[in-house]
C-alpha positions in Angstrom: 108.7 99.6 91.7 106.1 102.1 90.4 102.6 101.4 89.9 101.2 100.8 86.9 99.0 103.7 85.2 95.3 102.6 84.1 95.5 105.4 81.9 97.6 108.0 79.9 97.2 110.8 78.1 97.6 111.1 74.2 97.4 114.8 72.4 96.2 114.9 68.8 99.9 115.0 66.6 97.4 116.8 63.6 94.4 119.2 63.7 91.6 117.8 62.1 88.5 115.2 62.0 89.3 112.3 63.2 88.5 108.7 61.6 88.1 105.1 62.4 90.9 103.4 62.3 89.2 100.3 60.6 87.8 102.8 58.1 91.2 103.3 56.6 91.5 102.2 52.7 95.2 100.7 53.6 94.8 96.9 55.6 97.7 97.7 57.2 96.0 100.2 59.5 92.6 98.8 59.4 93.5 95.5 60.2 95.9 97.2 63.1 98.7 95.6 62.0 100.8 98.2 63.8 98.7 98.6 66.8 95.3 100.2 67.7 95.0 104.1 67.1 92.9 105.9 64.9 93.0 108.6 61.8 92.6 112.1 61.4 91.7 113.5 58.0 94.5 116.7 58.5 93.2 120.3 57.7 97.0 121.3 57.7 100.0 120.2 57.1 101.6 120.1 60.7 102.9 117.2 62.8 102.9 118.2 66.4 103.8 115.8 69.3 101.4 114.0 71.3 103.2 113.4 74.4 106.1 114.9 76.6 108.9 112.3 75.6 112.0 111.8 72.9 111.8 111.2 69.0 112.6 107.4 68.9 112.5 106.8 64.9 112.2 109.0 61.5 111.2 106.9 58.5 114.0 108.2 55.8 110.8 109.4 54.0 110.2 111.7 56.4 106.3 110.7 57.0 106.1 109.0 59.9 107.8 109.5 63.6 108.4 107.3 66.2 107.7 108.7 69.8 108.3 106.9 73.4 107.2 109.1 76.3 108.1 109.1 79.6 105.4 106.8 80.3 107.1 104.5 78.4 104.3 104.6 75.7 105.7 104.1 72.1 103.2 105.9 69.6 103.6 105.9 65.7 102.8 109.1 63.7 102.3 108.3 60.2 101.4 110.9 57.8 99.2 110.0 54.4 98.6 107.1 52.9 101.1 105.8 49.7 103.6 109.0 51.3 106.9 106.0 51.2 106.5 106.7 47.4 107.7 110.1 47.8 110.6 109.3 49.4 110.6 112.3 51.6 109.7 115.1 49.1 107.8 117.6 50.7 107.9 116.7 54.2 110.5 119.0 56.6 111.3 117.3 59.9 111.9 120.3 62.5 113.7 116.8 65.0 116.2 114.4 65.0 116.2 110.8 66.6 116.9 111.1 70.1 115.5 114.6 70.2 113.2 115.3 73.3 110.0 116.8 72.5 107.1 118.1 74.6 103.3 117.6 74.3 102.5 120.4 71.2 105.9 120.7 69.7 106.1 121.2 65.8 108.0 118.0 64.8 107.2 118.6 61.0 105.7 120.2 58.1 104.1 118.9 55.3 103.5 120.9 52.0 100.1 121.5 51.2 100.2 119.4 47.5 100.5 116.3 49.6 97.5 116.6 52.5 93.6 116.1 51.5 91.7 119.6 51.6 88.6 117.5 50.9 
């Protein structure tokens, strides 16, 4: 049986500043309802990977993926906040479920009327 890791590694899936998860004006991401993590007010509108592994979920609005890498880690990307309201319009998945993706890998695009430039 393998060891267990102490530690793993986690790449940013979105360039920009990140944020507090409590600090989130939605309680169920402040309240980690979903699990600990943290936010990142995006200065584009491109979902990258953050670990060597395989697409596990796509919401059918497009905004959030599901990831398990080959740690075993499962790690949510959800992009925006109210985004299930726009049932997938302008959001452009570049995966499928079951895809495997490495650590950088353009899993979507987002058009620029839907991410904060503020």
């Amino acid at each position: 049986m393998a060891a267990a890791k102490d530690s793993f590694r986690i790449s940013s899936p979105l360039t920009g500043q990140t944020v507090p998860l409590e600090q989130v004006p939605d309680e169920v991401f402040s309240k980690k309802v979903l699990g600990d993590g943290l936010a990142i007010r995006p200065v584009e509108g491109k979902i990258y990977s953050p670990v060597n592994g395989e697409i596990s979920s796509i919401a059918e609005t497009k905004h959030a993926y599901g990831f398990t890498s080959d740690d075993g880690l499962e790690i949510l990307v959800h992009f925006g906040l109210e985004t299930v309201s726009l049932q997938g319009q302008g959001f452009t998945p570049h995966v499928k479920e079951g895809d495997r993706v490495k650590t950088g890998d353009l899993v979507a695009e987002v058009s620029a009327m839907w991410w904060p430039t503020s």
